[in-house]
Residue, then its C-alpha position, 0 to 999 in steps of 0.5 A: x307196289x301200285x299201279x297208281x302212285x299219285x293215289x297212293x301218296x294221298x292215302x299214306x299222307x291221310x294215314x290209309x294205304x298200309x299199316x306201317x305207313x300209318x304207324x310211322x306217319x310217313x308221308x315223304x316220297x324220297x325213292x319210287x321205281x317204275x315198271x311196265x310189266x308187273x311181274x318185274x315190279x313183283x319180283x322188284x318188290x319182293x327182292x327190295x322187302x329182303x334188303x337190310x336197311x343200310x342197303x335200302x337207305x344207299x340206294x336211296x342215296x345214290x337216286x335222291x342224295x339230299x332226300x327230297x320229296x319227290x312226290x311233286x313229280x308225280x301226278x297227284x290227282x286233286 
């Protein structure tokens, strides 16, 4: 969760931001939600961490089929 996705996609692409993100080298932006009240981003947050890993990748899927990167439609702040 962050309040801003831009910032964050430039420190997991620098290998900051999050321990998994670092080791595994992820750098593609393939699914984001947005929320406007945190605690509903929390609570998302939090019920996504306890999917399996099929589920997260079907959900994926259904908003990205072809997995692009989506970062460019975030606003990266250069």
């Amino acid at each position: 969760m962050t309040h801003d996705l831009g910032q964050r996609l430039l420190q997991h692409r620098s290998g900051l931001g999050s321990t998994f993100t670092a080791r595994y080298m992820l750098k593609y932006l393939l699914y984001y939600e947005e929320y406007y009240n945190i605690r509903d981003a929390i609570v998302r947050e939090k019920q996504l961490k306890n999917w399996h890993r099929e589920w997260k990748i079907n959900l994926i899927r259904s908003i990205n089929p072809d997995l692009k990167d989506l970062s460019e439609e975030v606003i990266i702040p250069w």
